[in-house]
C-alpha positions as CSV (number, residue, x, y, z in Angstrom):
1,X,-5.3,40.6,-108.0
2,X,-7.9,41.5,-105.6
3,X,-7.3,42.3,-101.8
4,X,-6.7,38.1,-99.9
5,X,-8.5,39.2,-97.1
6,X,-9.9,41.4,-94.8
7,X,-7.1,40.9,-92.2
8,X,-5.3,44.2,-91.2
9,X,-1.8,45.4,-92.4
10,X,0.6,46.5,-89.6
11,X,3.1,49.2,-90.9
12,X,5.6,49.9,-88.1
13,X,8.9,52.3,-88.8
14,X,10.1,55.0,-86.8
15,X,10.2,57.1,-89.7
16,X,6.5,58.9,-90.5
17,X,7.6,59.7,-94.2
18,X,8.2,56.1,-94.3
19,X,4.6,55.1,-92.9
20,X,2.8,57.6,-94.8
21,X,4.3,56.8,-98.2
22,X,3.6,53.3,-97.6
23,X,0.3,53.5,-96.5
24,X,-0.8,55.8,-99.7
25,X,0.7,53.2,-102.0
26,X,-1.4,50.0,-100.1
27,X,-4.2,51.9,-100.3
28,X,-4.1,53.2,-103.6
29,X,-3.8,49.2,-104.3
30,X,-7.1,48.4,-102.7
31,X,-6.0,47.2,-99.3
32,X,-8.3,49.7,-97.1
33,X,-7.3,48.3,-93.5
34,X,-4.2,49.8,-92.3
35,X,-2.5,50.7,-89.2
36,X,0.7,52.5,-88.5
37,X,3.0,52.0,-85.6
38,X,5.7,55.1,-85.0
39,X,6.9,53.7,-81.7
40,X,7.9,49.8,-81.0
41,X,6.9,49.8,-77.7
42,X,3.1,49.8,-79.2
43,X,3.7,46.5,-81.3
44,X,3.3,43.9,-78.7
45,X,0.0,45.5,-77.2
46,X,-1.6,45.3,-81.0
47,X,-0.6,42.0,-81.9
48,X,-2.0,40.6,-78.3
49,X,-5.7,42.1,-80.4
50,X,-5.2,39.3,-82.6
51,X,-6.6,40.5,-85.7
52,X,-3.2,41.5,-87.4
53,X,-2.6,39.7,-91.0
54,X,0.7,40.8,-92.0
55,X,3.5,43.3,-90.6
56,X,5.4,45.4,-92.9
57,X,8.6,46.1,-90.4
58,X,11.6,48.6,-90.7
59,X,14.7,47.1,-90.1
60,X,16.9,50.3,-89.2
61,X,15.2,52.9,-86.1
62,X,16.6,54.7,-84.5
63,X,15.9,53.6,-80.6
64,X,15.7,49.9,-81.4
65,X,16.8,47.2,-83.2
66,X,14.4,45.9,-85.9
67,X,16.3,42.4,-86.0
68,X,15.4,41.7,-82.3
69,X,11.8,42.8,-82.6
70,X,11.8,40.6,-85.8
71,X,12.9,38.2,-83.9
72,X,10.6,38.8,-81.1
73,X,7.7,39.0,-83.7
74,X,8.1,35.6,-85.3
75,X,9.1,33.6,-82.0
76,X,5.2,34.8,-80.5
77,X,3.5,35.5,-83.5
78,X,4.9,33.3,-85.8
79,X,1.1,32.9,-87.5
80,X,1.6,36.5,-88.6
81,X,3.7,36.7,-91.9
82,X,6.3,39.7,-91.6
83,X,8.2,41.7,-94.2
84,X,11.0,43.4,-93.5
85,X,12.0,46.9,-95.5
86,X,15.7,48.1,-94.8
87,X,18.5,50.1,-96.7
88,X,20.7,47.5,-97.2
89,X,20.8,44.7,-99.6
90,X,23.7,42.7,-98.0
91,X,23.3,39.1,-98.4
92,X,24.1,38.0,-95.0
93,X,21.5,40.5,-94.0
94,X,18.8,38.6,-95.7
95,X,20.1,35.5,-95.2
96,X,20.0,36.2,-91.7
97,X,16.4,37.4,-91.5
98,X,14.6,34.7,-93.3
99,X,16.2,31.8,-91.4
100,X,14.5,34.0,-88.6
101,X,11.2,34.1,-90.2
102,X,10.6,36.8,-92.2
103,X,7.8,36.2,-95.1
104,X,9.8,38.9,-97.4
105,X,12.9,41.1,-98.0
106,X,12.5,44.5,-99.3
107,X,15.5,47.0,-100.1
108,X,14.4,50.6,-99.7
109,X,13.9,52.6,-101.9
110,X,10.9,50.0,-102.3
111,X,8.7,50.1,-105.7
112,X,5.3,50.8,-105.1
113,X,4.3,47.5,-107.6
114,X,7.1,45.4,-105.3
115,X,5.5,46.7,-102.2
116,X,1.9,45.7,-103.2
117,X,2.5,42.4,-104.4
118,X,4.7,41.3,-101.7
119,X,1.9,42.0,-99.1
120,X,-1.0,40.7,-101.2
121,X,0.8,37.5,-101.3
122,X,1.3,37.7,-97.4
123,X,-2.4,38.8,-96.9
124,X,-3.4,35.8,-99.4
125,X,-1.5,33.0,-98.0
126,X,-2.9,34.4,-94.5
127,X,-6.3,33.9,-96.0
128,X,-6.0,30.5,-96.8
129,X,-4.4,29.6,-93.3
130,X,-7.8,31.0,-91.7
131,X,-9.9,29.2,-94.2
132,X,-7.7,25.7,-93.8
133,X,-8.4,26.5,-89.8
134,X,-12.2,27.1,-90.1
135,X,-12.9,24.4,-92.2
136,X,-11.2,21.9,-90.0
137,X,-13.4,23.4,-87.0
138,X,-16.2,23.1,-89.3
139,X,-15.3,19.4,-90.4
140,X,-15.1,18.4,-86.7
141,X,-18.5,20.3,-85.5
142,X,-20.1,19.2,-88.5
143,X,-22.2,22.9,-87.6
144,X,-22.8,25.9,-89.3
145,X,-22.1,28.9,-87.3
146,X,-24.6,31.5,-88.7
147,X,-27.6,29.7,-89.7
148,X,-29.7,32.9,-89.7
149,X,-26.9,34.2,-93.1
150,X,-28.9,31.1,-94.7
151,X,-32.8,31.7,-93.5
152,X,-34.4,33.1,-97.2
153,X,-32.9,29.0,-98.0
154,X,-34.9,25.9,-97.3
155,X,-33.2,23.0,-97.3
156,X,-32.4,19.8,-95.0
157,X,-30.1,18.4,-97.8
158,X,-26.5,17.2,-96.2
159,X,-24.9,18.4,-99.4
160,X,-26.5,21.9,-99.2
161,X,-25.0,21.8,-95.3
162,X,-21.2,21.3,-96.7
163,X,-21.8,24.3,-99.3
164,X,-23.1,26.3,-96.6
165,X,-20.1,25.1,-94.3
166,X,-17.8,26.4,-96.9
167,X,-19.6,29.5,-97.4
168,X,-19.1,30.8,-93.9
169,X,-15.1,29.6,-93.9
170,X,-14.4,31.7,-97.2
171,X,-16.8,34.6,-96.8
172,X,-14.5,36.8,-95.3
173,X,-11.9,36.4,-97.6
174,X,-13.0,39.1,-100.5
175,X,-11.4,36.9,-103.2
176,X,-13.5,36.2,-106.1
177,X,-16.2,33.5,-105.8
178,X,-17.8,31.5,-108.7
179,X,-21.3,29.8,-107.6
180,X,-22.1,27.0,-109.7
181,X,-25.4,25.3,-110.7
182,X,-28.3,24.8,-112.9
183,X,-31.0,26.8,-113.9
184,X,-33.2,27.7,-110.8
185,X,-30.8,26.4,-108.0
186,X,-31.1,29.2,-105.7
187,X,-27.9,30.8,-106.8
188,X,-28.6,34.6,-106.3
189,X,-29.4,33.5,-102.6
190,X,-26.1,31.6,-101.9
191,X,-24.4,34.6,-102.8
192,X,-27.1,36.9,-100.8
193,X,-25.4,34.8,-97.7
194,X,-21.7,35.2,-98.8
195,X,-22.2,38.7,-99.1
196,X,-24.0,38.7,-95.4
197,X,-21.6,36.5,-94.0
198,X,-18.6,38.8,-95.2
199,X,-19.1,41.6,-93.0
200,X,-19.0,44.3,-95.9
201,X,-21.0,46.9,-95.0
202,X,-21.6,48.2,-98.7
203,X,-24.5,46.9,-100.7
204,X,-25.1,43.7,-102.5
205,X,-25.6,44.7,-106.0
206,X,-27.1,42.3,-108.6
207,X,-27.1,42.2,-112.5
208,X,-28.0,39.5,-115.1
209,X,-24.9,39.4,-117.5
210,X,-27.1,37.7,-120.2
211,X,-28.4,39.6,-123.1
212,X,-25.7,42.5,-122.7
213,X,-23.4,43.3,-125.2
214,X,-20.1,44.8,-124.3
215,X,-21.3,48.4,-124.5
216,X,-24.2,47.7,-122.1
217,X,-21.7,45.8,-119.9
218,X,-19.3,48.4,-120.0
219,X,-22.8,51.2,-119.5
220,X,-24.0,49.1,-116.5
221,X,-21.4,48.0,-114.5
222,X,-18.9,50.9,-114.9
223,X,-21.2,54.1,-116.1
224,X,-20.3,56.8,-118.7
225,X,-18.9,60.3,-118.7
226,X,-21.6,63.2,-119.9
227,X,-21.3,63.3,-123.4
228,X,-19.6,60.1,-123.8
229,X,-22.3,59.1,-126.3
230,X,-25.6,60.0,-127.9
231,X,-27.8,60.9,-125.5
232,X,-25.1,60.9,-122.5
233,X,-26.7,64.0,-121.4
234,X,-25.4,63.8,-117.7
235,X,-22.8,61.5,-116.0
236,X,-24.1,58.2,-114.5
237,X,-22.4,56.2,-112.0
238,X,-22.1,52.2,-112.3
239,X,-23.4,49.0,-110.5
240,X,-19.3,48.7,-109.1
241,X,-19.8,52.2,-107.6
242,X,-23.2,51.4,-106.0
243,X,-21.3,48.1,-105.1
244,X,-18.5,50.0,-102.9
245,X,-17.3,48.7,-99.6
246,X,-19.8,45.6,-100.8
247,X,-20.5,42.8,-103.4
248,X,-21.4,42.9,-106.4
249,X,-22.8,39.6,-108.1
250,X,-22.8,38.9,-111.7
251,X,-25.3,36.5,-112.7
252,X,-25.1,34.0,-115.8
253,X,-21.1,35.0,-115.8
254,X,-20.9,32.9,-118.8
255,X,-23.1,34.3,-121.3
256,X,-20.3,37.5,-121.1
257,X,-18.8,38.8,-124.4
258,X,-15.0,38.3,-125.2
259,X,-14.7,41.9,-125.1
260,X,-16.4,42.1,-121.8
261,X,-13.9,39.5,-120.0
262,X,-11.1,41.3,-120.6
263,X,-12.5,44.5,-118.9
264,X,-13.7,42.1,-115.9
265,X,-10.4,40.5,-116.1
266,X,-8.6,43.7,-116.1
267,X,-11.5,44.7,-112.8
268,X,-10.1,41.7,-111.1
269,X,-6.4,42.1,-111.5
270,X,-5.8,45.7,-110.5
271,X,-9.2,47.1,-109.0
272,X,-9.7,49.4,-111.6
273,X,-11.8,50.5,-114.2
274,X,-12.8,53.1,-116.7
275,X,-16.3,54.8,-117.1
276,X,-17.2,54.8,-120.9
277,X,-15.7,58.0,-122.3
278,X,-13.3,58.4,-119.5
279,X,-9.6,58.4,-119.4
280,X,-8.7,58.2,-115.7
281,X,-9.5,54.9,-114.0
282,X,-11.0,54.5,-110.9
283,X,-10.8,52.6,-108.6
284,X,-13.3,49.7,-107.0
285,X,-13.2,48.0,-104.1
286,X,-16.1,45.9,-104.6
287,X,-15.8,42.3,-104.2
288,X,-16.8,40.1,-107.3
289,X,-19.1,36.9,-106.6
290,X,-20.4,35.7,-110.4
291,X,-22.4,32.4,-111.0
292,X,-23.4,30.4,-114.0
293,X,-25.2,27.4,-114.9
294,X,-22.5,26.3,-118.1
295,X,-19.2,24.3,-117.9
296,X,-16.8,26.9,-117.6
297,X,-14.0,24.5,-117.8
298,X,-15.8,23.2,-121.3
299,X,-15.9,26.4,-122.5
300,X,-12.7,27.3,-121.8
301,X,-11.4,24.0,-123.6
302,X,-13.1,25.8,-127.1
303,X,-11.8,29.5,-126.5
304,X,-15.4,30.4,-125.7
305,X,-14.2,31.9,-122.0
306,X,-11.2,33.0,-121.5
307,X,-8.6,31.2,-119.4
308,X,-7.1,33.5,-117.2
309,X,-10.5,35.1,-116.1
310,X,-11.9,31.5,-115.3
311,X,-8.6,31.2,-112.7
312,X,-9.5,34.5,-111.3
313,X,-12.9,33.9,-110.6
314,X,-12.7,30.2,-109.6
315,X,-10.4,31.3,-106.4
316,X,-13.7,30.0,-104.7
317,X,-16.1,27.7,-105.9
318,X,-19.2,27.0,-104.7
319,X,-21.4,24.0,-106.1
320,X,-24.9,24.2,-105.4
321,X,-26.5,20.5,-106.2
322,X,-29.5,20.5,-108.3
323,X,-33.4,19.0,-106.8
324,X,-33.1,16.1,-108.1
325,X,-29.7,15.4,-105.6
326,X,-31.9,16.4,-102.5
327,X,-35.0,15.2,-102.7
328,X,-35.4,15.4,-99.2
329,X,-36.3,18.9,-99.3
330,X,-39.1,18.5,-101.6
331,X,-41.6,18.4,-99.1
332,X,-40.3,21.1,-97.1
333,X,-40.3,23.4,-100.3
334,X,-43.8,22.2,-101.0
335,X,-45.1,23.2,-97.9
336,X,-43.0,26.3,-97.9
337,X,-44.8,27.4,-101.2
338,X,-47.8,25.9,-100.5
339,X,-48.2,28.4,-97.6
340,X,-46.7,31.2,-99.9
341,X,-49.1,30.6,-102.7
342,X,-52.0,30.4,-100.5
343,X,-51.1,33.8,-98.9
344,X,-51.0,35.7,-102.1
345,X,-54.2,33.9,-103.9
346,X,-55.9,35.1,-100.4
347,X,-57.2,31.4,-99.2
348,X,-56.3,29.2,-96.6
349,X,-53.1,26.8,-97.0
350,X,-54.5,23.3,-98.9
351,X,-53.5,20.0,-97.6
352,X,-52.3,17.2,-99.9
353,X,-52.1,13.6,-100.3
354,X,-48.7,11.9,-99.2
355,X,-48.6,10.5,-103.2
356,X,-47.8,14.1,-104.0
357,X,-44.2,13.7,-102.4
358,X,-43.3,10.3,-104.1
359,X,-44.9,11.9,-107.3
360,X,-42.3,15.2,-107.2
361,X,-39.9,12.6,-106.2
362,X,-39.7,10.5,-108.9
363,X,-39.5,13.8,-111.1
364,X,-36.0,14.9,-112.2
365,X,-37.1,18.6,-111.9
366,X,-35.1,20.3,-114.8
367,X,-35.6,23.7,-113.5
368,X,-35.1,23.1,-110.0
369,X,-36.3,24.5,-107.0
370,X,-38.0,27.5,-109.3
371,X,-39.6,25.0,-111.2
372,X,-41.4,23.4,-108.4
373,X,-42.2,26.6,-107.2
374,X,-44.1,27.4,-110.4
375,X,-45.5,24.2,-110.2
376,X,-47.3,24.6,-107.0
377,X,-48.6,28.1,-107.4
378,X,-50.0,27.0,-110.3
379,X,-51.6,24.4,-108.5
380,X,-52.9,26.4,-106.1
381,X,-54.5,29.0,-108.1
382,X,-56.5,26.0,-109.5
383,X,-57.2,24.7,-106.5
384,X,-60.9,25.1,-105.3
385,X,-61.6,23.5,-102.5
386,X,-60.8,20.0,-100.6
387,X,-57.3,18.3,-100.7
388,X,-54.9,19.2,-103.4
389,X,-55.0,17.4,-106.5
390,X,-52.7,15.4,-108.2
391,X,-53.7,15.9,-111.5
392,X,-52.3,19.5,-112.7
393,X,-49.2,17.4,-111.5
394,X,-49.4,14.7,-113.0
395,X,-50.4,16.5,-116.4
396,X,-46.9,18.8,-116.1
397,X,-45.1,15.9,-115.5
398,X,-46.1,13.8,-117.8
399,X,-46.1,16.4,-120.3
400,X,-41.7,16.8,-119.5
401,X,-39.2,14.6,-121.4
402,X,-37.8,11.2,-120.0
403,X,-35.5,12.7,-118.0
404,X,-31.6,12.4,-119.0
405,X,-31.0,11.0,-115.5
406,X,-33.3,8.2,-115.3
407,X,-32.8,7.5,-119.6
408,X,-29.0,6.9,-118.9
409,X,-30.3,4.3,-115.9
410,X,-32.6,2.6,-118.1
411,X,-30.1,2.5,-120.7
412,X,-27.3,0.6,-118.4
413,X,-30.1,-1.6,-117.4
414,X,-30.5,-2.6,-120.8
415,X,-26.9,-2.9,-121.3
416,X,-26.4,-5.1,-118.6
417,X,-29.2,-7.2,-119.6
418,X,-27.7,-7.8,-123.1
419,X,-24.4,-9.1,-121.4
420,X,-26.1,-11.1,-118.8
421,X,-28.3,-12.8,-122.2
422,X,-25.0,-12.9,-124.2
423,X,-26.5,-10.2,-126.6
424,X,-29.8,-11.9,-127.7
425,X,-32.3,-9.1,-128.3
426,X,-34.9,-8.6,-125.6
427,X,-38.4,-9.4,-126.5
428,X,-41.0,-6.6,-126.1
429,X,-42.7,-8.0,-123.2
430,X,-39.2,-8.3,-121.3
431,X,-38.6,-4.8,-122.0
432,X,-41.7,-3.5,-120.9
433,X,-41.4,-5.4,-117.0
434,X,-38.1,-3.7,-117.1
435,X,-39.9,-0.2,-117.5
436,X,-42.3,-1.9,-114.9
437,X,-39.8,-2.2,-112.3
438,X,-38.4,1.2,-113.2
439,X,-41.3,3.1,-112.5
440,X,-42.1,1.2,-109.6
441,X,-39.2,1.9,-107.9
442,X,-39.6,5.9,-109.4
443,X,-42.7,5.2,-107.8
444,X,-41.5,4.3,-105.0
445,X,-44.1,1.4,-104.7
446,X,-47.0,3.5,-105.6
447,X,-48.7,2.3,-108.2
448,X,-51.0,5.3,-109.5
449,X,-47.7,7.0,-109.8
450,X,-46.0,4.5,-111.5
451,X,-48.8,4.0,-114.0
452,X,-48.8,7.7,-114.3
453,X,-44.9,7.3,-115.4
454,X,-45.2,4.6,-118.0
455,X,-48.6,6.3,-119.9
456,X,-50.8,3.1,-118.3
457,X,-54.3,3.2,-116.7
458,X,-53.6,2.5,-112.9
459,X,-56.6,-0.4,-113.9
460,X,-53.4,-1.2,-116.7
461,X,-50.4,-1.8,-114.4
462,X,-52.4,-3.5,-111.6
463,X,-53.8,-5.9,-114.4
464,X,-50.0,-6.4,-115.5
465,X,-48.2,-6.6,-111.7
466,X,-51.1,-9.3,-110.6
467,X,-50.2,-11.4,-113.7
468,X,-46.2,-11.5,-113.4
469,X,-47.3,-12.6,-109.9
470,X,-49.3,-15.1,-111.0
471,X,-46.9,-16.1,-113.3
472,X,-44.1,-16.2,-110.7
């Protein structure tokens, strides 16, 4: 179980062996920000800071009673959960401090494993009181904070707003995130912004999981002892140990071997790993964002992904629609590359006709953002001189597929049409002004686009709109 949250631990006892022990063991576990409180009369003068998560708090001191600063604690922090560690197990005793408001009862000698888990689940259910918090204040400003975290991202789409939105309210929280959406999305850049937003000041590290089998994953991600296999002439250090104090972002999470999710599994449950041809773990306290473009829930249905691993990393989920969902920043991203393209082919920025929008509009855009990207420095690099032509468009787009989208709209079409005629089979020419009308409104009126759609001669669909209208 990874670290909740960023949010500080408070240990406070008057005892130093005490504070030291359980410091080591917290952060032997992964939780790196501590602080330790020998004399009460400091307590107040933190907490007034504001940026305590949890308080780990010994009952028995010497020079003052731990069940009236409890007490004190959770009548004017009562935000902040508080575990309590004492000597005594007797009943009344716990009784007693959990109708106050203690979080947790721990009897001393304390395991280390009880320890841990007890503040985890503090720090944890801390994180998700922040988050609930932000996202209301998000909700109700209907803002985004740090819109320089999403600048390398150009978009005006209200859906891509509420992912950022949720971005900024979980970023913080070092908990896995899983970043889903198709091919050519822009996922590597939402998680460039998590990482930025997070405040980590290691490195964002990338890899592509597909195409590595588990030795390569294990190779990659965790490194190898000298000698630990033919040709291991030296030792070689990981991606999770260039990731340290950062993020490290696993690409195409779902293409990962059954071998390999176990190890990641075991990565995300207790921070540790081994380097290949090592016995002694390490430990890493890199946070894990991953993305894919399958149906992890699918593939978890037929044993393909395991279960357990899809819970761990689905702690936060991102969903990043596809083009085809916000086509309102299709001209922004064609002027955005337009420029781009024009910069690197060394010529001045083309203008374009205003059919070129309704034309990428009316395209479903299987490979996304990328694809359109593609699309227009190929363009470009054709381009000689004068306005931008439509045709190297138009001959892409025509060359694609009917796309799934718009086939299951035509297909409903039909459908209802059937019912509405009581199942009589649709004549050719009643089926082809259905295509019409499709198009048209694809087209979005225009008809060279629309007669670029249905394989007609613009000459073709004008002869065949003027004679419906004739024909009333």
């Amino acid at each position: 179980m990874t670290t909740a949250g960023i949010f500080p631990v408070l240990l406070v006892a008057d005892e130093r062996q005490t504070l030291v022990s359980s410091e080591s063991v917290l952060r032997c576990a992964g939780i790196r920000d501590i602080r330790i409180v020998d004399d009460c009369s400091q307590v107040f003068s933190i907490l007034e800071k504001g940026d305590i998560g949890v308080i780990v708090l010994d009952l028995l001191m010497h020079n003052v009673s731990g069940r009236d600063l409890l007490m004190a604690i959770c009548r004017d922090y009562p935000q902040i959960p508080t575990i309590v560690m004492t000597a005594t197990d007797e009943i009344d005793t716990v009784v007693d401090c959990m109708r106050t408001g203690a979080f947790d009862y721990l009897v001393k000698p304390v395991e280390n494993s009880r320890l841990v888990s007890s503040v985890k689940k503090a720090l944890e259910i801390c994180s998700l009181k922040n988050e609930v918090a932000q996202l209301s204040e998000h909700l109700r400003t209907n803002r985004i904070r740090r819109p320089e975290a999403f600048s390398r991202i150009i978009t005006a789409s209200p859906k891509m707003l509420t992912a950022f939105q949720y971005c900024e309210v979980m970023a913080e929280s070092q908990q896995p995130v899983i970043i889903i959406g198709e091919t050519g999305v822009g996922k590597e850049l939402v998680a460039q912004a998590i990482h930025e937003l997070s405040g980590l000041q290691g490195m964002f590290v990338p890899v592509n999981i597909a195409g590595l089998d588990d030795s390569m994953f294990s190779d990659t991600l965790f490194g190898h002892k000298k000698g630990a296999f033919t040709g291991a002439e030296k030792a070689r250090s990981g991606l999770i140990s260039q990731a340290a104090g950062g993020t490290l972002f696993l690409d195409e999470i779902g293409d990962l071997s059954e071998v390999s999710q176990v190890k990641l599994l075991r990565l995300l449950q207790e921070q540790e790993y081994y380097p290949v041809g090592s016995d002694t773990p390490l430990m890493s306290d890199a946070r894990i964002v991953a993305a894919t473009n399958r149906d992890l829930r699918e593939m978890t249905a037929s044993k393909k992904f395991r279960n357990d691993l899809y819970f761990r990393l689905c702690s936060h989920q991102v969903l990043i629609p596809p083009l085809r969902e916000r086509i309102e920043d299709i001209p922004l991203l064609l002027d955005f590359f337009l420029k781009a393209a024009a910069q690197i082919f060394r010529r001045s920025t083309p203008g374009y006709p205003h059919e070129l929008v309704t034309l990428l509009s009316s395209y479903d855009f299987p490979g996304n953002v990328r694809e359109l990207k593609s699309m227009v420095f190929d363009a470009v690099a054709r381009h000689v001189s004068g306005v931008l032509s439509l045709e190297r468009f138009r001959e892409v787009i025509g060359s694609m597929p009917t796309p799934a989208g718009h086939a299951s709209h035509l297909s409903q079409r039909l459908n209802d049409w059937l019912l509405g005629s009581q199942g009589r089979f649709p004549k050719v020419r009643e089926v082809e002004e259905l295509l019409i009308d499709e198009a048209m409104k694809l087209a979005k009126g225009n008809q060279g686009i629309a007669a670029s759609l249905l394989g007609f001669t613009r000459q073709t669909l004008h002869k065949r709109l003027k004679a419906r209208k004739e024909n009333g």
